[in-house]
C-alpha positions in Angstrom: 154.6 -222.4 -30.0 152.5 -224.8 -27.4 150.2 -226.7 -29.0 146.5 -228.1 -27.9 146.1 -231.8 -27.2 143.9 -232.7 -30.1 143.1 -235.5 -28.6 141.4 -233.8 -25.3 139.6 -231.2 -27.9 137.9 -234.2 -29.6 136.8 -236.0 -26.0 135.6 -232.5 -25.1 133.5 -232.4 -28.4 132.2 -235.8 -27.6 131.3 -234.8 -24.3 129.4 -231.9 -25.3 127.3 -233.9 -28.2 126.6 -236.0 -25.2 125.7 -233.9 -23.1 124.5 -230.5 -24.8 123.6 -232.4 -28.2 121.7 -229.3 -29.7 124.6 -226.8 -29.0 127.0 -229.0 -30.3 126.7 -227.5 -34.2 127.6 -224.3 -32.2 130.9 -225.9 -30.7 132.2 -227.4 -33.5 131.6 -224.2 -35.6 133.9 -222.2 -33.0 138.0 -222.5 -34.2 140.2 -223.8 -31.1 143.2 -222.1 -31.2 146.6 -222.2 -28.8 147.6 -218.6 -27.1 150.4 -219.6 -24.6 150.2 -217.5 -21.7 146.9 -216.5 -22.0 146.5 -217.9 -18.4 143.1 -219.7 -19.5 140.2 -219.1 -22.1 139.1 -216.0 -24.5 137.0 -216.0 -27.1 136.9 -213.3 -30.2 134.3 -211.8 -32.2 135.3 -214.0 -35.0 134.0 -217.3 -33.2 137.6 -218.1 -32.9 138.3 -219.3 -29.0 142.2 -218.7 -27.3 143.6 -221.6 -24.8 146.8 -221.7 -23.2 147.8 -225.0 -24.2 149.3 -225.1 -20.6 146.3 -224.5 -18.9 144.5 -226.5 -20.4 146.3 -229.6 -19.7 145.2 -229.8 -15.7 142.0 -229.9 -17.5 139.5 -233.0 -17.2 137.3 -234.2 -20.5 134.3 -232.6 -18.7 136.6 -229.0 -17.9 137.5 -229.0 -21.7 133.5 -229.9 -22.4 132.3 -227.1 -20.0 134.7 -224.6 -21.3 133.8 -225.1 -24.6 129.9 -224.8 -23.8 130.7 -221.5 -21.8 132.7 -219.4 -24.7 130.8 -220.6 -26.8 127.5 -219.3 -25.2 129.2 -215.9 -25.3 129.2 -216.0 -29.3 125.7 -217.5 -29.3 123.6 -214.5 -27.1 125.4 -212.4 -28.9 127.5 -210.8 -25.7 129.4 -208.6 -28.0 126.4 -206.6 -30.0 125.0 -206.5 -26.4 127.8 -204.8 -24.9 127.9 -202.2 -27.4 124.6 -201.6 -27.0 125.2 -201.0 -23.0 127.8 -198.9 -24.4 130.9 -201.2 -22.5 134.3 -199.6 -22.8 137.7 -200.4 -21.0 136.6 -198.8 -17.7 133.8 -201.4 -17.5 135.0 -204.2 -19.4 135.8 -206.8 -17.1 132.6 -206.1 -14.8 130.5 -206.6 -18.1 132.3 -209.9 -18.5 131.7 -211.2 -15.0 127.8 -210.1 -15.9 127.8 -212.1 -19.1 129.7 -215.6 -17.0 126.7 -215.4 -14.6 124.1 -215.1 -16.9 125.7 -218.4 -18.9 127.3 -220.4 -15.4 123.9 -220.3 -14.0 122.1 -222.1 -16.7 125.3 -224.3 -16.7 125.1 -225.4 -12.9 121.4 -225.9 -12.9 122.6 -229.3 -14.8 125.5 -229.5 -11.8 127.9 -228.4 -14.2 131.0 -225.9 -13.4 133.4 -224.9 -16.0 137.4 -224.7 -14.7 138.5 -221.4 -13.4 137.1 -218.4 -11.8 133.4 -218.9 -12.1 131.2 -216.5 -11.1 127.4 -217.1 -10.8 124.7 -214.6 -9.9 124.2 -215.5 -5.9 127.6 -213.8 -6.0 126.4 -210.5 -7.1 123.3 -210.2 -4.9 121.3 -211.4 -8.0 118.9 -214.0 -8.3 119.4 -216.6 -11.3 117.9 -216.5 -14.4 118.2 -212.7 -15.0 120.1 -211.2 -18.3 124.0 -209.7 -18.6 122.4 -206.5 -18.3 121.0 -207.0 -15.1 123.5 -208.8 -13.4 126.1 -206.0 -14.8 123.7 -203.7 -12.3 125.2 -205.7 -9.3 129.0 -205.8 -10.5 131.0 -203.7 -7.8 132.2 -200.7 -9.7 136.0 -201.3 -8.4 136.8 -204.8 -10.2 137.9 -203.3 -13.6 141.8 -203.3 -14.5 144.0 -203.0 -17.4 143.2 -206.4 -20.1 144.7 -204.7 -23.2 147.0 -207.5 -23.6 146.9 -209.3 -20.5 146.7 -212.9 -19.3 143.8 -212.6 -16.7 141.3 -215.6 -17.7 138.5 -213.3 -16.5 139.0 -211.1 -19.7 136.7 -213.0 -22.0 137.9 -211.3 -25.0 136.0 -209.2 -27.8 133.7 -212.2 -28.3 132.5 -211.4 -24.8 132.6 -207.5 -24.2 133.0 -206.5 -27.9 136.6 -204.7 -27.3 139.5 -206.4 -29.4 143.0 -208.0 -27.7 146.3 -208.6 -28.6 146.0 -212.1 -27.9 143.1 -212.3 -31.5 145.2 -213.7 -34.7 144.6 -213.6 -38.0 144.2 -210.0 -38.7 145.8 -208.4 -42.2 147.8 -205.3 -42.3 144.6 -203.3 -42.5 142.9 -204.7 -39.4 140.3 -207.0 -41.2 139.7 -210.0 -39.6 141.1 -213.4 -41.8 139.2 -216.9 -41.7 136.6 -215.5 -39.6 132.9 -215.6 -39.0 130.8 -213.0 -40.5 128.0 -211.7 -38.9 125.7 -213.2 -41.6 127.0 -216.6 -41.0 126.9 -215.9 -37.1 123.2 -215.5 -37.1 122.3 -218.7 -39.2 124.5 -220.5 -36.6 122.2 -218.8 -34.4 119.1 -219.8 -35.5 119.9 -223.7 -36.1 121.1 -224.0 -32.7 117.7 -222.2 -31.5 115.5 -224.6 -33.8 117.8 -228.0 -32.6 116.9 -226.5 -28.9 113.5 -226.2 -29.2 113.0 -229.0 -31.2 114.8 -231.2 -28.1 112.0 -229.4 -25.8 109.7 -230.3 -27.6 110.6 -234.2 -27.8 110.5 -234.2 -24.0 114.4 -233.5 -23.1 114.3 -232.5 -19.8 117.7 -231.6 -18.8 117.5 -228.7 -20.7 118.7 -225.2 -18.6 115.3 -222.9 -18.9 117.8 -220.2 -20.1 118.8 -221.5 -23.0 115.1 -222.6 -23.6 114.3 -218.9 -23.2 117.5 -217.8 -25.4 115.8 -219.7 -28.3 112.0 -218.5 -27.7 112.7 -214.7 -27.7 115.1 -215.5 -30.7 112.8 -217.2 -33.1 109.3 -216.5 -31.5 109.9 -213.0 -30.4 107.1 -212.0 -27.5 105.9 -208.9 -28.3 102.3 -207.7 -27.4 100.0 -207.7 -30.2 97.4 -205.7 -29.2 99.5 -202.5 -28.4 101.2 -203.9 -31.5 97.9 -203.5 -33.8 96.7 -200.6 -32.1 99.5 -198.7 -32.4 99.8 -199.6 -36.1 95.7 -198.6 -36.5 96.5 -195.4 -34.7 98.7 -194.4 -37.0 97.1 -195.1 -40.0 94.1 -192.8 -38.6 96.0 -190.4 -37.3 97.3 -189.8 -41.1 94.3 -189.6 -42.1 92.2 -187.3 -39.6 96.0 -185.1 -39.4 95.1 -183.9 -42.8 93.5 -180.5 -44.0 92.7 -179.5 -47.5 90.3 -176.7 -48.9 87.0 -177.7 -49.8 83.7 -176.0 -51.4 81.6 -178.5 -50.4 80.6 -175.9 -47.9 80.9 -172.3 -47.6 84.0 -170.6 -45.6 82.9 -168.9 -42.5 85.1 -165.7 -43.9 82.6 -165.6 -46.7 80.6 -162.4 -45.7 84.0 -160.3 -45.6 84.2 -161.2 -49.5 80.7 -161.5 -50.9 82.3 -161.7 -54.5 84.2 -164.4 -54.0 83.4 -167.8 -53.2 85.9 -169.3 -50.5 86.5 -172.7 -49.9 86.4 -173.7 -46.2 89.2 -175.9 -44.8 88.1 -179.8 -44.1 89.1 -182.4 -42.0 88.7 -185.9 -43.2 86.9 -188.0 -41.1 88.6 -191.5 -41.1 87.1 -194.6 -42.6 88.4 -198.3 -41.7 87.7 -201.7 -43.5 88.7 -204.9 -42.2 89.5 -207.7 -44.5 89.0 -211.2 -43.0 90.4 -214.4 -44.1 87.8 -216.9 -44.0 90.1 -219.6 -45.7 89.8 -223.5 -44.9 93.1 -222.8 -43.3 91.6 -220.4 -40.7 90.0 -221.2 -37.9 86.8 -219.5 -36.5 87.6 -219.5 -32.7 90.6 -217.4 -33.3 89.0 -215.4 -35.8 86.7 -214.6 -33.4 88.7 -213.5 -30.3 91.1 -211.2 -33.0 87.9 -209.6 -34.2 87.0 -208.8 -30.6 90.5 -207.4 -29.8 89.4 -205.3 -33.0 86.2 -204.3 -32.1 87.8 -202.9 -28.7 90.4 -200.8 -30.5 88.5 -199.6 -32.8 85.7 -198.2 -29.9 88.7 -196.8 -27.9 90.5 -194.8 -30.7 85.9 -193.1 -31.4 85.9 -194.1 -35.4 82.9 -196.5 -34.9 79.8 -194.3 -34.8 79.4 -195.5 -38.4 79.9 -198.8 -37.8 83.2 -201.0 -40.2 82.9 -202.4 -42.7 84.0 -206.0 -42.9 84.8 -208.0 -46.4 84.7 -212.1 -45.9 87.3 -213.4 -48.1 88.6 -216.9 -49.3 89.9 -217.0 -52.9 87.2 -214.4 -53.8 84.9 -211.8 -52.1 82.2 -213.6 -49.8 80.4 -211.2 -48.4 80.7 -207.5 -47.3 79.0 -205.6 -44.1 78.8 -203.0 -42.2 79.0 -203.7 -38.6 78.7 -201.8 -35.3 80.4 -205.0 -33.2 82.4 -208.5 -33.8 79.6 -210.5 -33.6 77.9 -209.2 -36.2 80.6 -210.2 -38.8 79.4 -212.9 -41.0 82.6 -215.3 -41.7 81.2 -216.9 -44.7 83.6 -219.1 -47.0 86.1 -221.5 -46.7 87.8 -222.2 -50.4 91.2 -220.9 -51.3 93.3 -217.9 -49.9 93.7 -214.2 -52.1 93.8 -211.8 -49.6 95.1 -209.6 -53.0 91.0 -210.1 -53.9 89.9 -208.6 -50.6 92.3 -205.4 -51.2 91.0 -204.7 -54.2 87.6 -205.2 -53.4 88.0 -202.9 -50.7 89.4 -200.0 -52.7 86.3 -200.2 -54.8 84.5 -199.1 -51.8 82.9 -195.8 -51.4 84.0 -193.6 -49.2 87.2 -195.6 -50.3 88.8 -196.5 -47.0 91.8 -195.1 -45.5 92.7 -197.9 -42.9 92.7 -201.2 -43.8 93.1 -204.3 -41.5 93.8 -207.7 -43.1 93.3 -210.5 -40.7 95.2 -213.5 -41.8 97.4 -216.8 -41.8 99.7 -214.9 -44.0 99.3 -218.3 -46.8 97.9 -215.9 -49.6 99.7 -214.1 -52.7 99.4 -210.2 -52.0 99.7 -207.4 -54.4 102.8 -206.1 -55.9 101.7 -203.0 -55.5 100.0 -200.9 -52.5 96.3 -199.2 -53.1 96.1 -196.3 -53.6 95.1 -193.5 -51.0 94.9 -196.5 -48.2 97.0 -197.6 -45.1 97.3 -201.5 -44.9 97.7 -203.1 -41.4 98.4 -206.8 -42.0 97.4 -209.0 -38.5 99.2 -212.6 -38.9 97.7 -215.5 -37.1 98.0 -219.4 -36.7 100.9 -221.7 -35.7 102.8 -221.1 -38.9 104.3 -218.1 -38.9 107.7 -218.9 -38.7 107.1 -220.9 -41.9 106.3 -217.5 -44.1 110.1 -216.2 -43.3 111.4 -217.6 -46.4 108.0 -217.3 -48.8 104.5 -215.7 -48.8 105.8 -212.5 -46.8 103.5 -209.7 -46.3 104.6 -206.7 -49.1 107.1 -204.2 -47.7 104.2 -201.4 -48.2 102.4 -203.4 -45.7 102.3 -202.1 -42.0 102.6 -206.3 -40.1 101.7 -207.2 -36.6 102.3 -211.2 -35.9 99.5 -212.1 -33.6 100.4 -214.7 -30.7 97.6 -217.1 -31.4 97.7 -218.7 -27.6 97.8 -215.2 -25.9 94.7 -214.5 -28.0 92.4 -216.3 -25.9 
C-alpha cells in the first residue's frame, strides 16, 4: 500500500501550530491515515482522516496545513451529530457536505486561505458568509447528490462529515465496532480545550482569528440563551403546579350543602400561590447586578398577577439577614456581606407561613446547597456573575433544583 510522506504531515503540523496555534491540539489528535485511490481527503467519525498518498503529493506545506484545518473542522462542529439531526441520508449526502465545506472554507479564506481541491464557499450557493451547515444546505441545488458508497469523489467528506459510514473507514472488527477510535466522551473534551485555547487567544488580542470559529467556541462553552424567558418560564411552572391543584376543604362550606343538610360537605379549593425569593447578599455579589435581576423579577412576577400580596424576600450571606415583604424591587433591603449558605436561606424560607410554594434563589452559585429538596416547595435557582463556567466541575446547583444561568452583561 502507498504510504504518506511523513515528512510533509509534520511541515503541515508545523504550519498549522503556526498559523492556527489553538486548533492545533485538535490536528494532532486526528489519526492521518493512507487510502490509495480515494482521489483526495475523508474524514470518519472516529477522528481518523483518509488521504490518497498520491494526491497528496502535488500538495504544498500550506495545502497539507489547510487540509488538515478543514477535516478537522468537520470533527470539531460536530458535522456528523448535526447531520443526523437534519435527518441526512444518501439522497442528500453530498449536498449536506458541500453545506458543511462552506460553513468551514469561509472562515478559512477570511485569513486568505484555500484548502486544495474543490472548494466550495457560500457566494456559490447564493448565501452570504458566516451562516451555519444548515443554512447553506437550504441553497444546495437538489440535483448534485450521486452514489459515494465506496467511491473516490473528494467531495464525499466521509461519516466524519455527513454521519453515514464508507468503505474507505479501517479499523472496524468483525462486529462493526469501531478499533483505536475516538469516543464521543473523548471527542467533546477535545472540544472544549480547543474552545477555551480559542477564546483564551481572543482574549490576549489575536486578531487573525475567523469570527466563526470565535462564534463556534462562544455558543459552545457560553451558550446564549435568554434568561428572562428562561426564569419566567421556570417561575411559571412552578406556579402553575401550584394554582393547577384542587383538594377538598372544610374551611368553608360546599355550595351543595342545602341538598344534604345532615352532612357537612367539604368544598373544593384552589390554592392560591405563594413565592419567596432568596437573595444572596454575599461579599462576592455585587449590588448593581443584584439590582437589575430583582427588577427582571419584579416584572415577572406583576406579569404572571401573584403580587397583590406583595413577596417576600429573605437577605442571606452565611446566615439569615433580614426578611420582607415587598410589593416592588426597590423595596428589598440587601443587608449583609459575610460568607455564602444559600442552604440557610432555604431553610429559613420553609419555616415560613403560608410556607411558600415557589422559591427563587438569586445567586453566584459559590454556596454549599442542601442534599435534599424542601418539602412542598419548587426551587428556581438564578446564577449570576462572571464565574459560572467555574461551578461546572464543583458547587453545582442540586439536581432537584429548577437552574437558569443569568448573562450578567445582558442584564443591564
Amino acid at each position: 500500500m502507498a504510504s504518506l510522506d511523513r515528512r510533509s504531515l509534520g511541515a503541515a503540523y508545523l504550519w498549522v501550530t503556526e498559523r492556527f496555534p489553538y486548533l492545533a491540539s485538535a490536528v494532532v489528535s486526528v489519526r492521518v491515515l493512507p487510502a490509495p485511490g480515494l482521489g483526495g481527503a475523508a474524514v470518519d467519525e472516529s477522528w481518523r482522516l483518509y488521504v490518497d498518498p498520491e494526491v497528496a503529493a502535488g500538495w504544498s506545506v500550506a495545502d497539507f496545513g489547510a487540509l488538515l484545518v478543514h477535516h478537522t473542522g468537520h470533527l470539531l462542529r460536530d458535522h456528523a451529530a448535526r447531520a443526523r439531526a437534519s435527518a441526512i441520508g444518501e439522497a442528500n449526502a453530498q449536498r449536506w457536505s458541500m453545506a458543511c465545506d462552506a460553513e468551514l472554507n469561509d472562515d478559512l479564506a477570511d485569513v486568505g486561505i484555500t484548502p486544495p481541491g474543490h472548494v466550495v464557499l457560500p457566494e456559490q450557493l447564493g448565501g452570504r458568509r458566516g451562516r451555519t451547515a444548515e443554512e447553506y444546505f437550504a441553497l444546495v441545488p437538489g440535483d448534485v447528490d450521486g452514489d459515494h458508497g465506496d467511491g473516490g469523489d473528494h467531495d464525499d467528506h466521509g461519516s466524519g462529515a455527513h454521519s453515514l459510514p464508507r468503505g474507505w473507514e479501517q479499523g472496524r472488527d468483525p462486529d462493526g465496532a469501531p478499533l483505536d477510535a475516538m469516543s464521543p466522551h473523548e471527542a467533546q473534551l477535545v472540544r472544549a480545550r480547543v474552545a477555551e485555547e480559542l477564546l483564551a487567544a481572543a482574549r490576549e488580542g489575536r486578531g487573525d482569528i475567523p469570527g466563526g470559529w470565535l462564534r463556534w467556541a462562544g455558543d459552545l462553552l457560553e451558550p446564549k440563551v435568554d434568561w428572562r424567558k428562561a426564569l419566567a418560564a421556570e417561575i411559571r411552572r412552578g406556579v402553575n403546579r401550584v394554582t393547577g391543584r384542587v383538594d377538598y376543604s372544610y374551611r368553608r362550606p360546599s355550595r351543595r350543602a342545602t341538598a344534604s343538610p345532615d352532612v357537612v360537605l367539604p368544598a373544593m379549593e384552589h390554592p392560591t400561590p405563594e413565592l419567596a425569593i432568596v437573595v444572596d447578599t454575599s461579599g462576592s455579589m455585587g449590588d448593581a447586578e443584584l439590582t437589575r435581576v430583582l427588577s427582571e423579577v419584579d416584572a415577572l412576577l406583576r406579569g404572571i398577577g401573584v403580587r397583590a400580596g406583595g413577596v417576600r424576600v429573605l437577605a442571606v450571606d452565611a446566615a439569615v439577614q433580614a426578611v420582607s415583604r415587598v410589593t416592588s424591587a426597590t423595596q428589598v433591603r440587601l443587608s449583609g456581606g459575610g460568607g455564602t449558605d444559600m442552604g440557610a436561606g432555604i431553610a429559613a424560607a420553609a419555616e415560613l407561613r403560608p410556607r411558600p410554594s415557589v422559591l427563587v434563589v438569586l445567586t453566584d452559585g459559590f454556596t454549599r446547597w442542601p442534599a435534599e429538596p424542601p418539602r412542598g416547595m419548587s426551587v428556581v435557582v438564578a446564577l449570576l456573575g462572571a464565574h459560572i463556567p467555574m461551578l461546572r466541575e464543583r458547587l453545582q446547583p442540586p439536581p432537584w433544583a429548577r437552574v437558569v444561568v443569568v448573562d450578567a452583561e445582558d442584564a443591564a
